[in-house]
C-alpha atoms as a printed R data frame, in Angstrom:
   type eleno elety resid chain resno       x       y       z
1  ATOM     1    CA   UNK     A     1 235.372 377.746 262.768
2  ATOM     2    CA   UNK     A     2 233.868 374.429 263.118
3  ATOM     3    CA   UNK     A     3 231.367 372.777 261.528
4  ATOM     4    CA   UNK     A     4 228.535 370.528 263.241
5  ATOM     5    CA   UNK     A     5 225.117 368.311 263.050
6  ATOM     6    CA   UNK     A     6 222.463 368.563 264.717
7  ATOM     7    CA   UNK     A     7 218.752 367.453 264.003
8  ATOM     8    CA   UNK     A     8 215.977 369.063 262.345
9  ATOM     9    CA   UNK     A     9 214.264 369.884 265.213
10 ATOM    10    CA   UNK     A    10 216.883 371.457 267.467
11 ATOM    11    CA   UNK     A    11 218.178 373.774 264.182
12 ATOM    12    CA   UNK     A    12 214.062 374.840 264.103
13 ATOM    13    CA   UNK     A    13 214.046 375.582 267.957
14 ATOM    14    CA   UNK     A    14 217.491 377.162 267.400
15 ATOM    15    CA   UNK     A    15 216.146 379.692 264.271
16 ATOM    16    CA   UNK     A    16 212.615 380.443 266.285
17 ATOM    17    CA   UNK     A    17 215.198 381.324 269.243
18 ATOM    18    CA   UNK     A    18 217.546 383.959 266.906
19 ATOM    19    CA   UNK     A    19 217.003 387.315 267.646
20 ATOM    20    CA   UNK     A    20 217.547 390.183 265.075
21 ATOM    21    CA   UNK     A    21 220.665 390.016 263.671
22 ATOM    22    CA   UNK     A    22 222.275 386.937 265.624
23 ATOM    23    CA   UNK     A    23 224.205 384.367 264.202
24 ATOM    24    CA   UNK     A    24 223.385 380.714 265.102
25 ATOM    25    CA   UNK     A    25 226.558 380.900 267.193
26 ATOM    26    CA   UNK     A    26 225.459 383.929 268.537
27 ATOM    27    CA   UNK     A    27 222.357 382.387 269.830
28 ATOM    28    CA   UNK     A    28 224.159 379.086 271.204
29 ATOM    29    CA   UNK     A    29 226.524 381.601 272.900
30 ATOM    30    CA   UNK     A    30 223.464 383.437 274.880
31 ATOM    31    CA   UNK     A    31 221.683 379.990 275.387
32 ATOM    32    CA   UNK     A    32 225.087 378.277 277.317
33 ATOM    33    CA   UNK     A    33 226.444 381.363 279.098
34 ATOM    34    CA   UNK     A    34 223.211 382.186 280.799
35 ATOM    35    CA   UNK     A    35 223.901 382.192 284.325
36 ATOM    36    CA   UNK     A    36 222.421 379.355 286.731
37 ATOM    37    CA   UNK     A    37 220.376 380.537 289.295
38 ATOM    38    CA   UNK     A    38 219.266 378.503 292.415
39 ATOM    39    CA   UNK     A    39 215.456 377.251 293.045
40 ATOM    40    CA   UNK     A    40 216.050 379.006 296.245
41 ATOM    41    CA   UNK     A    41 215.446 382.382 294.570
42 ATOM    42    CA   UNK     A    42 211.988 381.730 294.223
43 ATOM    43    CA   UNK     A    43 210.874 379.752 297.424
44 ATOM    44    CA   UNK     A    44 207.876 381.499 298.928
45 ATOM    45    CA   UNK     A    45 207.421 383.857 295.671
46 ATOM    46    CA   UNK     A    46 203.355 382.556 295.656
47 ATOM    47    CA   UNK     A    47 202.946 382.143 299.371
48 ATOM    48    CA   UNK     A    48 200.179 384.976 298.547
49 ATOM    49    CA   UNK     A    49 199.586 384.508 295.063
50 ATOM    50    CA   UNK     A    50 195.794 383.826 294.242
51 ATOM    51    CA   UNK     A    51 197.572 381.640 290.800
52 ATOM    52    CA   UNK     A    52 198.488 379.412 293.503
53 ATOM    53    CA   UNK     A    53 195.686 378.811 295.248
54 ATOM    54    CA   UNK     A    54 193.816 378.500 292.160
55 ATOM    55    CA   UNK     A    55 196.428 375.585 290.900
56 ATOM    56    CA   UNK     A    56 195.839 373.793 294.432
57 ATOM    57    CA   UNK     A    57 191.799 373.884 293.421
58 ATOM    58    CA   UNK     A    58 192.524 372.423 289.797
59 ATOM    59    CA   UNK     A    59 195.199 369.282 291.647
60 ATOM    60    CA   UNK     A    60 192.586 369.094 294.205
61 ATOM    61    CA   UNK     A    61 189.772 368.594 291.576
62 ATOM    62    CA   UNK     A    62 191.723 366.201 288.889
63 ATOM    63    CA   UNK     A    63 193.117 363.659 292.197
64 ATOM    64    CA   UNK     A    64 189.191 363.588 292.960
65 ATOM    65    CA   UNK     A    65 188.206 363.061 289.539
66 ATOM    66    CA   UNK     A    66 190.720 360.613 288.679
67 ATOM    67    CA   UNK     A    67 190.188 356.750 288.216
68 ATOM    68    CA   UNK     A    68 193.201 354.848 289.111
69 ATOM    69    CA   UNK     A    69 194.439 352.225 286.604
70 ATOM    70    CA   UNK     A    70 194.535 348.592 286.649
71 ATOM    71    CA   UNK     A    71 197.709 346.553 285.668
C-alpha cells in the first residue's frame, strides 16, 4: 500500500465519483482501466438527430449576434 496527495478538489470529485461500497482505490481503478474508444465510433451518430439541427440554429444565432472585440 502506498500512500499519496492530491488536492482538495480532485479527493471531492473522487468521493462524488465512489459508488456503494468502493474504496478510493477502487474508484481510481475503474476511472484508469476504462477502455479508450475512438471518435470514430460516433461519426454520423446525429446525421438525423433534430438535437443537432437545433445546436446548428443556436451557433448560427450567437455568430450573428456576436460583436467582435477590439485589441
Amino acid at each position: 500500500m502506498k500512500n499519496i496527495t492530491i488536492s482538495d478538489e480532485l479527493y471531492e470529485n473522487l468521493a462524488s465519483m465512489k459508488q456503494s461500497g468502493e474504496s478510493f482505490s477502487d474508484v481510481i481503478n475503474r476511472l484508469v482501466s476504462r477502455k479508450k474508444v475512438k471518435i470514430k465510433v460516433f461519426y454520423g451518430g446525429l446525421k438525423s438527430s433534430k438535437f443537432l439541427d437545433e445546436l446548428e440554429n443556436e451557433v448560427s444565432k450567437n455568430r450573428k449576434e456576436s460583436v467582435p472585440r477590439e485589441f
